[in-house]
TILO-679024 format. One line per 4 residues: number of its first residue (from 1); their letters; for each residue x, y, z of C-alpha. Coordinates in steps of 0.2 Angstrom, whole numbers, plus 5000, padded with zeros to 4 digits. Each point is the difference from the previous one (the first is absolute). Last residue first. Layout:
TILO-679024
NUM) A) X/Y/Z | ... .
END
This chain:
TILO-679024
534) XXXX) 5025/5063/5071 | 4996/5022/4998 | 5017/5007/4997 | 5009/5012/5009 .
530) XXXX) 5019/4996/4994 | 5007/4992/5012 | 4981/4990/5004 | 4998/4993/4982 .
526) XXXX) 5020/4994/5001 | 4997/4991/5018 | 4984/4993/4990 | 5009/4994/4985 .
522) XXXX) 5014/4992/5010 | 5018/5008/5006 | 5013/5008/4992 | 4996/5015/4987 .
518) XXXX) 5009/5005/4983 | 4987/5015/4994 | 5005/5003/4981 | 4999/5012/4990 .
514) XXXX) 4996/5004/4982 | 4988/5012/5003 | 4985/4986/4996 | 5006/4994/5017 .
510) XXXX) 5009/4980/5000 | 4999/4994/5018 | 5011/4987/5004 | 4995/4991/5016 .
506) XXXX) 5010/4986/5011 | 4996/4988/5012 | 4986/4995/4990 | 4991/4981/5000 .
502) XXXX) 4984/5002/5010 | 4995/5017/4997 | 5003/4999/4981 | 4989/4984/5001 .
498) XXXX) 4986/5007/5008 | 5000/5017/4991 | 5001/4990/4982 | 5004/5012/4987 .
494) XXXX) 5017/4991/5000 | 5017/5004/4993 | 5016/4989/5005 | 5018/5000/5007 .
490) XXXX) 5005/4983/5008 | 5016/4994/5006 | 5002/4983/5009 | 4993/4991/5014 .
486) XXXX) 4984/4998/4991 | 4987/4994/5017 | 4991/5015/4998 | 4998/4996/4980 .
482) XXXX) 4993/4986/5001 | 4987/5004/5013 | 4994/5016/4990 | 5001/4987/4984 .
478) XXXX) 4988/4988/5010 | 4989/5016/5005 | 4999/5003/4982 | 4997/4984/4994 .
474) XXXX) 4986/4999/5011 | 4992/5018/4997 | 4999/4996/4982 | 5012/5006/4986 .
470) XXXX) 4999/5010/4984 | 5015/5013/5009 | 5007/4995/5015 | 5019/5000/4991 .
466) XXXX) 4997/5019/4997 | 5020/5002/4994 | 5011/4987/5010 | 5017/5003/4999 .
462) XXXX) 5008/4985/5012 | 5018/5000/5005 | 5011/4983/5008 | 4989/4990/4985 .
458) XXXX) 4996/4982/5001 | 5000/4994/4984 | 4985/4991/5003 | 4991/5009/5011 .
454) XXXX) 5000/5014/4988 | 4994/4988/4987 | 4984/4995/5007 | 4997/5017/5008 .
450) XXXX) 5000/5006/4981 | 4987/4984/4997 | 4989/5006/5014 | 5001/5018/4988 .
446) XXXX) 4994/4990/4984 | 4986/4993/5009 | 4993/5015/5008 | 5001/5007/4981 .
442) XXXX) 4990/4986/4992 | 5013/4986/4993 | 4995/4999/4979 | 5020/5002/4995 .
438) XXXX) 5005/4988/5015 | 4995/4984/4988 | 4988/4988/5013 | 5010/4986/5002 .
434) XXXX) 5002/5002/5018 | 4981/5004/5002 | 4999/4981/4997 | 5005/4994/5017 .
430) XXXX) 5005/5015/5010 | 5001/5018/5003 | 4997/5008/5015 | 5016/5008/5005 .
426) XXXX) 5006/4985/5011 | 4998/4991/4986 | 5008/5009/4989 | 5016/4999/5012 .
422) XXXX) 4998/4983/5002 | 4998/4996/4982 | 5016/5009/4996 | 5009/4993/5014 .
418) XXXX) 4997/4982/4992 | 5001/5003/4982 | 5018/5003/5006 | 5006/4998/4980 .
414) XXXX) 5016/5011/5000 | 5001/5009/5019 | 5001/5017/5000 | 4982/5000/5002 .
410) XXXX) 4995/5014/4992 | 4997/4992/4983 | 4988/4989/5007 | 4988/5012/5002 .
406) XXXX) 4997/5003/4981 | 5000/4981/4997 | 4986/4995/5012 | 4992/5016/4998 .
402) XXXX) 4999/4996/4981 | 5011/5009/4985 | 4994/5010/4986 | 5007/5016/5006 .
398) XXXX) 4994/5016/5004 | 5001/4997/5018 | 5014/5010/5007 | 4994/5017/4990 .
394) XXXX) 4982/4997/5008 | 5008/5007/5016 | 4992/5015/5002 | 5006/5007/5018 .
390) XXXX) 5016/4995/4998 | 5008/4986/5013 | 5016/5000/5000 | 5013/4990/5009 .
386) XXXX) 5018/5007/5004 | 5015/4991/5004 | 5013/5011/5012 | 5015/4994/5002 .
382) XXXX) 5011/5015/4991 | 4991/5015/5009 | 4986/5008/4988 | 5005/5014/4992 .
378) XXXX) 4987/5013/4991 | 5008/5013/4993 | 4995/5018/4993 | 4991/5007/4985 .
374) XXXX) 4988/4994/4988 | 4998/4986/5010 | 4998/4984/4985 | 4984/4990/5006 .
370) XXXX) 5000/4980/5001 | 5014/4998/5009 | 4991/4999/5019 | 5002/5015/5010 .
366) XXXX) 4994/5008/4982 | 4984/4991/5000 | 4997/5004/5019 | 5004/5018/4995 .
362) XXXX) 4988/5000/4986 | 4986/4989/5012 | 5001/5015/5011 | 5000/5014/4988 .
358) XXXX) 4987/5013/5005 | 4985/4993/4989 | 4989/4995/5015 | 5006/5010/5016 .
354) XXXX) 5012/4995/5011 | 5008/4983/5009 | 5016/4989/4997 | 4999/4989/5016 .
350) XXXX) 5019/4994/5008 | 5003/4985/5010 | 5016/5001/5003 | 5010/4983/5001 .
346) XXXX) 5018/5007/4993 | 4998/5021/5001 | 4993/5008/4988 | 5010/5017/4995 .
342) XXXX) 4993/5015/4993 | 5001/5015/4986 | 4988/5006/4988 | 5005/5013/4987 .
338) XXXX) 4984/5001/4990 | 4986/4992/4999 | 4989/4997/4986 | 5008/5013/4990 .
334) XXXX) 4990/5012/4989 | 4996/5003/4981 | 5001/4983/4995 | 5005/4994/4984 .
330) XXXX) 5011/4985/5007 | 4993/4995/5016 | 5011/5012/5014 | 5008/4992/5015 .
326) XXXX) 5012/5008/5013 | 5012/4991/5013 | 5012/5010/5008 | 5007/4987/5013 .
322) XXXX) 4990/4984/5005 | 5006/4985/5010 | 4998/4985/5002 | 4999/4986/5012 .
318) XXXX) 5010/5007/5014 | 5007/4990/5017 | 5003/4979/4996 | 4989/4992/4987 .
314) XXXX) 4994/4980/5004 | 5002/4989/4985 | 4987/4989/4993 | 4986/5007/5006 .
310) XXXX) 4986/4995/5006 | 4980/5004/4994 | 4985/4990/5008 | 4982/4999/4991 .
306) XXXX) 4988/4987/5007 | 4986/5004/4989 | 4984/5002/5011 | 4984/4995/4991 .
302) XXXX) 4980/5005/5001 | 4986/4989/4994 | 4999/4995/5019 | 4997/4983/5003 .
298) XXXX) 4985/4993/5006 | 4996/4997/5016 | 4985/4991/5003 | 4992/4997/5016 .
294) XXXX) 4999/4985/5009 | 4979/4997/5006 | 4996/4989/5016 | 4979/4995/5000 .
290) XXXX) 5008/4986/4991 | 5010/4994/5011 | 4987/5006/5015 | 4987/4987/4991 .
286) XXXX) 5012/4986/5004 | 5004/5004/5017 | 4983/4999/5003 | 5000/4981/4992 .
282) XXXX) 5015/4995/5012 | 4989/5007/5016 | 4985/4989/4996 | 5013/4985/4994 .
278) XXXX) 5008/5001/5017 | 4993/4987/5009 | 5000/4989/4984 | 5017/5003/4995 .
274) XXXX) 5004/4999/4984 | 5000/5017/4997 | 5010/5002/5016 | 5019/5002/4994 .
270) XXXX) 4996/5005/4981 | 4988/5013/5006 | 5011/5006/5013 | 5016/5003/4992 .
266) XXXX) 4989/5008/4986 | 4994/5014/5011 | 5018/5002/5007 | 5006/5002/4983 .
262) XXXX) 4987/5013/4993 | 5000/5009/5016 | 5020/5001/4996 | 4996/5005/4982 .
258) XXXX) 4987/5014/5005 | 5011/5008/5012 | 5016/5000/4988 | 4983/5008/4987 .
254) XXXX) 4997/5012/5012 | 5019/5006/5002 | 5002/5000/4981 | 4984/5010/4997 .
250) XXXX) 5008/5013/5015 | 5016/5000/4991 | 4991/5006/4984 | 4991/5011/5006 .
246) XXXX) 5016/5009/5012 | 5007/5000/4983 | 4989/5008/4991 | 4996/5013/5012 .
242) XXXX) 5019/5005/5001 | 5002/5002/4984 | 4985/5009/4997 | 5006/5011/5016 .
238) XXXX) 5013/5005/4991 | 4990/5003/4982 | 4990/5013/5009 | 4985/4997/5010 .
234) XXXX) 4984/4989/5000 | 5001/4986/4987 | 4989/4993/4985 | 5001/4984/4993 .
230) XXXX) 4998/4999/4980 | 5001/4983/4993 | 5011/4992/4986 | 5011/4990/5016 .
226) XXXX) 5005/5017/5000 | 4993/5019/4996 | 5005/5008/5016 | 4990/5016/5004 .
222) XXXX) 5008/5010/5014 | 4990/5012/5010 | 5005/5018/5006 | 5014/5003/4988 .
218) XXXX) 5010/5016/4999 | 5016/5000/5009 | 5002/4981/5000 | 4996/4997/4982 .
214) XXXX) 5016/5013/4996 | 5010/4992/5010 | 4998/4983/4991 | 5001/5006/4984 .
210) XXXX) 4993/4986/4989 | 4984/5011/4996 | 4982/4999/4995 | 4990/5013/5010 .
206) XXXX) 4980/4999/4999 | 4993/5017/5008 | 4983/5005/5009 | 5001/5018/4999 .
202) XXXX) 5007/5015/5011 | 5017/5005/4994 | 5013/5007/5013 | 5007/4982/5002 .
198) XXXX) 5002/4997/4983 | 5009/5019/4996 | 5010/4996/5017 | 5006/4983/4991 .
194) XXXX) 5002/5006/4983 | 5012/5012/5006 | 5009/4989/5009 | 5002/4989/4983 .
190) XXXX) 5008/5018/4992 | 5013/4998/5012 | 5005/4982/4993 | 5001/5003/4984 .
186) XXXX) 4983/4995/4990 | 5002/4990/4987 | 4985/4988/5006 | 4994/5005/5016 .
182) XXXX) 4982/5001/4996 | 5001/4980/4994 | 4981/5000/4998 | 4990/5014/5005 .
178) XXXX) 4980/4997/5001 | 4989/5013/5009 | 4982/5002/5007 | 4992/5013/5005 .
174) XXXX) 5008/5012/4984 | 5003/5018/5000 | 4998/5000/4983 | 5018/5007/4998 .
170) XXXX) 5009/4989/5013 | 5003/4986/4983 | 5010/5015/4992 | 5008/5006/5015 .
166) XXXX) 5008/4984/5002 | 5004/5000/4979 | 5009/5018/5004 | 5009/4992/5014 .
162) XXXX) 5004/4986/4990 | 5008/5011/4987 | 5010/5011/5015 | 5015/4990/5001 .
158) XXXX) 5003/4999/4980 | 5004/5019/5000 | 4985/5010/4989 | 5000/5003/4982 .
154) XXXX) 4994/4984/4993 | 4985/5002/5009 | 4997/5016/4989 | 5001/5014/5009 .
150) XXXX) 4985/5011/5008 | 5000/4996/5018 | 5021/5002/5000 | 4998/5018/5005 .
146) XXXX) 4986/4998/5015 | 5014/4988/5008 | 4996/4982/5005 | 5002/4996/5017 .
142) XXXX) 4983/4986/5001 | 4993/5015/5008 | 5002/5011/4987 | 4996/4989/4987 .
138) XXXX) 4982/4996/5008 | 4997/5020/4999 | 5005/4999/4982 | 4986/4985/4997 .
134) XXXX) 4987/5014/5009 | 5006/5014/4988 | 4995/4991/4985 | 4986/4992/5007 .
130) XXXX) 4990/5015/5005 | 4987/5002/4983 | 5003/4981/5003 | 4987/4998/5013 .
126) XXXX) 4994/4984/4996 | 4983/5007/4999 | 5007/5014/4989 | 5008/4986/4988 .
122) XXXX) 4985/4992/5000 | 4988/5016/4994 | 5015/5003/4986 | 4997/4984/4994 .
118) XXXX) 4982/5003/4996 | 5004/5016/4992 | 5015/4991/4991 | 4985/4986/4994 .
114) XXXX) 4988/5015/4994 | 5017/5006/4993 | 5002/4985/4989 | 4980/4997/4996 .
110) XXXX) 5002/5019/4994 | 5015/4993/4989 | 5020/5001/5001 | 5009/5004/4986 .
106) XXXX) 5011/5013/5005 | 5006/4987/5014 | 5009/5009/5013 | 4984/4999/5011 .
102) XXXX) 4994/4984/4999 | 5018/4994/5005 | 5000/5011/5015 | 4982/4991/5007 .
98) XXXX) 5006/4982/4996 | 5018/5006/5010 | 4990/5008/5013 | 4987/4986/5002 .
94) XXXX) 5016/4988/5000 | 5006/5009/5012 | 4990/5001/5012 | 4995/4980/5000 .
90) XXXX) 5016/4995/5001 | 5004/5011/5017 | 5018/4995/5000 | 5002/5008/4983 .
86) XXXX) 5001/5017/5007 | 5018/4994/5008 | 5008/4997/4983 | 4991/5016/4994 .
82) XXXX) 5011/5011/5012 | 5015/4991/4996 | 4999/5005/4981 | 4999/4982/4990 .
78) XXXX) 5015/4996/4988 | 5007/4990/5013 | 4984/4989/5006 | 5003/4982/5000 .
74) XXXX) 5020/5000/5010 | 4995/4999/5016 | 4991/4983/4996 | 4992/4996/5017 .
70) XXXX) 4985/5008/5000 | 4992/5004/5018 | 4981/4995/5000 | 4985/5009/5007 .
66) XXXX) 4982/4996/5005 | 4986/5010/5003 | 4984/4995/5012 | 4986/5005/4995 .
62) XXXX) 4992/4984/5002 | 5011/4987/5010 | 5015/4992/4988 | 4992/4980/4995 .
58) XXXX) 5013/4990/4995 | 4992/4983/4992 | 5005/4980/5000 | 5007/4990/4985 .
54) XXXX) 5013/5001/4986 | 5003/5017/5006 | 4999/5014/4988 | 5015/5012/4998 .
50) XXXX) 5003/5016/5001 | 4986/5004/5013 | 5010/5009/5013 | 4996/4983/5011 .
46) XXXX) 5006/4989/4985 | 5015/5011/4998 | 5004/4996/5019 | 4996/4981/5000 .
42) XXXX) 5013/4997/4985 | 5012/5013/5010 | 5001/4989/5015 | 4999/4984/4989 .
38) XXXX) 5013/4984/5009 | 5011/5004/4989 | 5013/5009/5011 | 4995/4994/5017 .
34) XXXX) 4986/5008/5012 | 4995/5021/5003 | 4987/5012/4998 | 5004/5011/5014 .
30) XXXX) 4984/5008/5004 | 4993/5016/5006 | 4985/5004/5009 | 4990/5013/4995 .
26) XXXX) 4984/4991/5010 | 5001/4986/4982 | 5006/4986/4994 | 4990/4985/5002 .
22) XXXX) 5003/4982/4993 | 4994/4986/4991 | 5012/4990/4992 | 4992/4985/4992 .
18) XXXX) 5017/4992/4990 | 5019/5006/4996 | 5012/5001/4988 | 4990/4987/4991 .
14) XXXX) 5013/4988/4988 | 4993/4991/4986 | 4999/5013/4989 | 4999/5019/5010 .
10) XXXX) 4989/4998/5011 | 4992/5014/5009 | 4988/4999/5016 | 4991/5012/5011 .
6) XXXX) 4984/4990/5011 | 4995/5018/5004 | 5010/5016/5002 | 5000/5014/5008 .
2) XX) 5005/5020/4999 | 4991/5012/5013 .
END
């Protein structure tokens, strides 16, 4: 069991949140989850001891082991795979790696080898005589082939690095385990992979994640960090809507209750307090009042943006089509993709899926004008207007200009201050954060200003590369909402199950042969054609 006690951190002026005490624990696992800010990953280095809380203690039960998922894919290239995942058990390896350095030292000292001896006799109490073939076992069944175990990291396919840093934080075969944004880079397939290998793993887990699918195929409590608490909730993260719902209905029905009382009781006392036959009765209704309580509702910490695309001018039959297109980067030794052929028809809804590294934001770059094909044609129909939305788009904000100013240009209307404020507002900027210089906007921030501004040109096409990315569940759910009711053309890439299988009427699947599969019909119709588990 993992718990805390009286759990605070402040950061300045501002606490994240204050006296959280809470259980996790019976291999439950939890969907850390609450607004972007609000300290989800703040609470979960301080429970994998990274950081020290400002007040308050974790206390993990005594022999009890703890593991943690790393999120920088990138931190151990010129590592072989094999000791990537020994490193999960820290304690192993650093007695193997104190020991080892002992012994390739020509200088080393009889106290030095007294120390190896001693070294050696943790090592075998951590059974790492075994651990080598033990971490390749782990690699096996995280689908990572017996001939890739001894590359470097920089060796192997993007896809399979944060399979290799999952097996890495499985190694110790910990009781308790921390894994913060799992589904990060990871193609869409690869995330129902990490699903059944969740579900298949028996230890008390804490899952950060804006994937709302993903939270509803592995969570068995929900943990909602709002309001700077932590409030725990039985089932996945549909039923934790639900439940919170339902609460707060049933507090607003009580306190409707409560008010009326609260009237009547008044009513009376300022009708018969004078009274002197009733003044007996005037004086109970008295200590009723304020025997009555109204409970506060405070408001959420979480925000919906209202986001809602149009377009300008409806399209008529195709969109564009697609003959012969191939793509090579200059100095390559392969294409991309080669030879691709389709037509999208006017008001599609077409997902771009496949593995990572396949080529799907270099074909949505190349619908757009920003890549030159290599081969073939690309011809859009005469009306169509196309918006983009990449999947980095610093590039857009590296100016010196405010959001007022950078929004505004947008319009199509000179000086409409008017619209502009509007539409940031309705995107969650306001007041003063209007002069905040877009150059220093978080990454959420920066893609709520991309709506902004395909709102405001109102686009009959919409390429959006991973327009979820860096954002919370509500802006995510308002975008899904958005976007259902675009009545234009919409071609997009999403690693989000939930929204994919919302939005798509279309797939195009990109295979690392080079083909494609061209399907009509939604996500799960297309998992099922093709013998899929959903």
């Amino acid at each position: 069991m993992l718990s805390t006690t009286n759990l605070s951190i402040q950061f300045e002026a501002k606490p994240l949140f204050e006296n959280v005490s809470v259980k996790f624990g019976d291999g439950n696992r939890y969907g850390l989850i609450g607004a972007n800010g609000c300290g989800k990953s703040t609470l979960m280095k301080i429970l994998g001891g990274e950081l020290e809380p400002s007040s308050g203690e974790v206390v993990l039960q005594s022999g009890m082991r703890i593991g943690k998922l790393n999120q920088n894919q990138f931190a151990y290239e010129d590592e072989r795979v094999l000791d990537v995942v020994m490193q999960g058990h820290a304690e192993m390896w650093q007695a193997m790696h104190e020991r080892d350095a002992i012994y390739a030292n020509a200088e080393a000292s009889d106290e030095d080898y007294m120390r190896a001896a001693e070294l050696e006799g943790r090592v075998a109490e951590y059974d790492g005589y075994t651990a080598e073939a033990r971490a390749g076992a782990v690699l096996i069944d995280a689908g990572i082939d017996q001939d890739k175990h001894n590359l470097l990291m920089r060796e192997i396919p993007p896809g399979l690095k944060l399979r290799v840093l999952l097996a890495q934080a499985l190694f110790s075969r910990p009781d308790v385990l921390l894994l913060d944004e799992p589904t990060n880079n990871l193609d869409i397939h690869s995330i129902g992979w990490l699903e059944r290998t969740i579900n298949a793993y028996d230890a008390t887990m804490i899952i950060i994640s804006h994937d709302r699918h993903f939270l509803n195929q592995v969570c068995t409590h929900v943990a909602d960090l709002d309001f700077r608490q932590l409030k725990i909730y039985p089932g996945n993260y549909d039923d934790f809507m639900l439940a919170s719902v339902q609460a707060r209905q049933r507090v607003e029905a009580s306190n409707a209750k409560a008010k009326a009382q609260i009237s009547d009781l008044q009513e009376f006392v300022r009708r018969f307090s004078a009274n002197a036959s009733k003044a007996r009765q005037a004086t109970s209704r008295k200590k009723q009042l304020e025997k009555i309580k109204i409970e506060e509702i405070r408001p959420s910490s979480r925000q919906n943006p209202y986001i809602r695309f149009e377009q300008a001018k409806k399209l008529y039959r195709s969109a564009v089509t697609v003959e012969g297109l191939t793509f090579r980067y200059p100095g390559a030794d392969a294409d991309v993709f080669t030879n691709l052929k389709f037509t999208i028809e006017a008001e599609q809804r077409v997902a771009i899926i496949g593995p990572n590294g396949i080529g799907k934001t270099t074909l949505m770059r190349c619908l757009a004008g920003d890549l030159t094909p290599t081969a073939g044609t690309i011809t859009w129909v005469e009306n169509a207007q196309v918006g983009y939305m990449p999947q980095d788009p610093s590039a857009e904000f590296d100016q010196k200009v405010d959001l007022l100013t950078w929004m505004s240009t947008w319009t199509g209307k000179a000086d409409d201050e008017q619209i502009t404020r509007a539409t940031l507002g309705r995107l969650l900027f306001s007041g003063d954060e209007t002069k905040k210089q877009v150059k220093v906007l978080s990454g959420g921030e920066k893609g709520r200003m991309m709506y902004g501004k395909l709102m405001l040109t109102r686009p009959n096409v919409m390429l959006m590369d991973e327009p979820t990315n860096h954002m919370d569940m509500e802006t995510i759910e308002s975008l899904q909402i958005g976007l259902e009711k675009y009545p234009g053309t919409l071609i997009f890439v999403s690693h989000d199950r939930e929204f994919v299988g919302g939005l798509a009427n279309r797939m195009i699947d990109l295979k690392p042969d080079g083909s494609i599969i061209d399907f009509t019909g939604t996500y799960d119709e297309y998992l099922e054609a093709q013998g899929l588990e959903s």
